[in-house]
N, C-alpha and C positions, 0 to 999 in steps of 0.2 A: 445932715448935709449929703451923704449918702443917698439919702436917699430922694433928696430934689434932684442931683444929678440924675441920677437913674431916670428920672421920670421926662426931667428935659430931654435924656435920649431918646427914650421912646417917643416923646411927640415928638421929637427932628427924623426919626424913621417912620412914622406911619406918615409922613407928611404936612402934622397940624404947626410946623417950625420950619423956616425956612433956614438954611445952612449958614447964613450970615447973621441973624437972630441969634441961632443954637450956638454958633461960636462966641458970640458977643456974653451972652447970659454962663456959657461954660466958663470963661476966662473971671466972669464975675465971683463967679461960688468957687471955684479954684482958686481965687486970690495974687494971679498973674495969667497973664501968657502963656509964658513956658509951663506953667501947672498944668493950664486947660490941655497943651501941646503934649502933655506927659500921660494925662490921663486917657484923651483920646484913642488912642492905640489899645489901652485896653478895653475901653467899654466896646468899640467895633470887635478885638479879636473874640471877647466874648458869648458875641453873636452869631461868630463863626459854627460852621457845625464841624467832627473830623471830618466830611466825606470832601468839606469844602477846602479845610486846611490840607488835603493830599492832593485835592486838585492843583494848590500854590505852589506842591513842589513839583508838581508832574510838566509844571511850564518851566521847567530848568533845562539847560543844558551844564554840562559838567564833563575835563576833561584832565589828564594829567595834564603837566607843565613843565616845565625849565626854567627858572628865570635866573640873570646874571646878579652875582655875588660875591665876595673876596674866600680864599682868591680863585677860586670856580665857581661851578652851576650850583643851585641850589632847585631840588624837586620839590613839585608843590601840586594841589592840587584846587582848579580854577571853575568856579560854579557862575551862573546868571542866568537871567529871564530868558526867557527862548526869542523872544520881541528882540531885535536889532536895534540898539541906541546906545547911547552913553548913559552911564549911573554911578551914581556913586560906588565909591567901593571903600570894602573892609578885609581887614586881615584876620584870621582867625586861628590862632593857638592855641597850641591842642597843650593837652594835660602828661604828667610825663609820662605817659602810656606807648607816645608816639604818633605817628598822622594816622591814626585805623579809623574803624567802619563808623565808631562812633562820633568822631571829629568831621568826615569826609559828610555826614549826616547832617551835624549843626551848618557847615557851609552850604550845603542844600538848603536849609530852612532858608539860611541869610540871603541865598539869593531869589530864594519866593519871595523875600518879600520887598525885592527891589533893588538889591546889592550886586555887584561883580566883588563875589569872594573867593578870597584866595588862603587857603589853608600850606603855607610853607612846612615842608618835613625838617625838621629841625636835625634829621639824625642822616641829611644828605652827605654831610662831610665823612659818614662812615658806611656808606651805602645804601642808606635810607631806612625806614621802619621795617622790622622781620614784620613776619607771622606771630610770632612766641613773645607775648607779653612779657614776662621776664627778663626777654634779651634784651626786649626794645628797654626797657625800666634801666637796666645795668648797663645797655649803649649810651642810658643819656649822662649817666655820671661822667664818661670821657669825653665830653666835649669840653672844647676852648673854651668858655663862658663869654669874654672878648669878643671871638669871632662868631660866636652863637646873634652875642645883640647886636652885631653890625652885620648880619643874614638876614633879619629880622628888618632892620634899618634898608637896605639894600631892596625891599618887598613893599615898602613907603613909596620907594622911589621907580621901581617897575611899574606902580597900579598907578603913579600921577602921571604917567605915561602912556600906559594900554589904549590899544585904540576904542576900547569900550568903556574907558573912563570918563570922568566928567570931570577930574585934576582934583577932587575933593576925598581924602582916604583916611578913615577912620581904622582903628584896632582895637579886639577882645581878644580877652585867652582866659582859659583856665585851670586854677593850681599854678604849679608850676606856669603854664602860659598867662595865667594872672599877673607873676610876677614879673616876667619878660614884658607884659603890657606894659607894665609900669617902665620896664627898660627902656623901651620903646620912645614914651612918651616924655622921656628925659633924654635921649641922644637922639631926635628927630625932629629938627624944628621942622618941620615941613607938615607933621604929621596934627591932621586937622581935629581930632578928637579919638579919644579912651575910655576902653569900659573893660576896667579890671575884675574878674569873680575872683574873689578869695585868694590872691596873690600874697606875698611878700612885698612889703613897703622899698622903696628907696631909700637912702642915709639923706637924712635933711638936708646935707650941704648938695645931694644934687635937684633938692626940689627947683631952685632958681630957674635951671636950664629947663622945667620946664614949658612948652608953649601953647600946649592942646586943651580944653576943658575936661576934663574927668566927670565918671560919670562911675560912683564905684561901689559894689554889691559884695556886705558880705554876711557867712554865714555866723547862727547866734551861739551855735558852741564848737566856737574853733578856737580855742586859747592861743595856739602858736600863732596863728596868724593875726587874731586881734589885740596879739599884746603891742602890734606897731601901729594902732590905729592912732592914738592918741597923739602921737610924738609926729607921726604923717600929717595929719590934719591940720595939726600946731602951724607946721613947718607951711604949709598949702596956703593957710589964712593969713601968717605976717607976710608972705610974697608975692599975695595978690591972687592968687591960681582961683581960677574958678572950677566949681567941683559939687559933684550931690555925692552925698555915702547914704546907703541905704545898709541895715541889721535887719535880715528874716528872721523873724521868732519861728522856733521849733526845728531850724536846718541845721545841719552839720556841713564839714567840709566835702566838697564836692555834688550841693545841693542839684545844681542843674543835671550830671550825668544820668540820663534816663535808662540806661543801661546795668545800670547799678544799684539795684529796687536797696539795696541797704544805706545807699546814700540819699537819693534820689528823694527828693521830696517837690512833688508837684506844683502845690498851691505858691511857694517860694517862685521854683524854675518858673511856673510859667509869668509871675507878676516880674519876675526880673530881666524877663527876655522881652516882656512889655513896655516897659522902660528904656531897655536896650534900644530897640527899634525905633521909639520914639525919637529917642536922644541924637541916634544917628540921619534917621531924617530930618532933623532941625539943625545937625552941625555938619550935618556934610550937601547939603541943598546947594 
């Protein structure tokens, strides 16, 4: 199967397929739509070359922010295509490290590749992220939790707003902002779609409230985290929730952080960041 796709792509690149063919014949061997729609994103990114994917972030612009939240400001920091138009947008939560170089990074990618993202610092209510990793790690245990997910909720309601929005606003995080994904996507009707990595689950009784599709990645030896997968998903299927989960074989927790060669595991990050992008161009369109 593999490898008919592959070669359908190749003839819709060299020209022997025309685009309307190639999707017709892709949705065929994918087995839906939303399949061909899923896979798509990767068979192009892996055409990509680097010199071409630092080109996509180089058309960003990126700036601090402010935006309103209970019961002050919350700091953040807001990336998109340098092109002037409306676009979707997504929220992106960082891991409990705090808002640093590596987070400010992922919302660079999100908005090469067509996003208005917005990375809220979660540790505004105490000043915002140090420098010193540790501090930030031990500032995030003192926060409200309460007032954490309705900051959070609060950053839903800024981006269906912005004037560079399209009213359509997706959310990821990770670890730690995995979990708050999940927050998110149960106290925000508003909020159009979710893509939790390696979070903590919600308690069944609030899967009801939620209204977004899911769309949720995780790693294959993470015990703490995957012992809620089963009792989640239960809870996801009698409620109606629609939702993909996806298990990388060979990742550990915090697969995507590239920063982090002992977590960091590639062929994972980057098939899930694949998916990611897709998901979010078909729910937030």
């Amino acid at each position: 199967m593999e490898r008919k796709i592959n070669a359908l792509f190749t003839a819709y690149q060299k020209g022997r397929t025309g685009r309307r063919d190639f999707l017709k014949k892709l949705t065929l061997l994918a087995g839906s739509t939303a399949a061909a729609m899923m896979l798509l994103p990767l068979l192009e990114n892996n055409t990509l070359t680097a010199a071409e994917r630092k080109r996509k972030i180089k058309k960003v612009l990126a700036e601090a922010v402010t935006y309103p939240a209970e019961p002050g400001e919350m700091k953040g920091y807001l990336a998109h295509p340098a092109k002037r138009k409306k676009f979707p947008a997504v929220i992106v939560i960082q891991e409990i490290f705090g808002l640093n170089e590596h987070i400010r990074d992922v919302t660079r990618r999100m908005a090469g590749e067509g996003f208005l993202a917005l990375a809220p610092d979660a540790l505004s209510p105490l000043g915002g992220t140090p420098e010193d990793t540790d501090k930030a790690r031990q500032m995030m245990g003192q926060l409200d939790s309460t007032q954490t997910v309705h900051n959070y909720v609060a950053a839903v309601k800024y981006l269906k707003t912005h004037p560079l929005s399209n009213g359509k606003v997706g959310c990821t995080g990770f670890c730690w902002g995995g979990a708050m994904t999940n927050q998110v996507a149960v106290n925000s009707p508003d909020l159009d779609a979710a893509v939790p990595y390696y979070g903590s689950q919600p308690k069944a009784e609030e899967v009801p409230k939620i209204k977004a599709p899911l769309l949720i990645h995780y790693a294959e030896n993470d015990q703490r985290i995957n012992a809620g997968i089963e009792a989640y998903e239960k809870a996801l299927k009698e409620n109606g929730k629609e939702f993909h989960s996806f298990v990388y074989p060979g990742t550990g927790h915090g697969f995507n952080n590239d920063t982090a060669p002992q977590r960091y595991n590639e062929a994972g990050a980057k098939l899930a960041w694949s998916r990611t992008i897709a998901f979010f161009r078909e729910k937030l369109k």
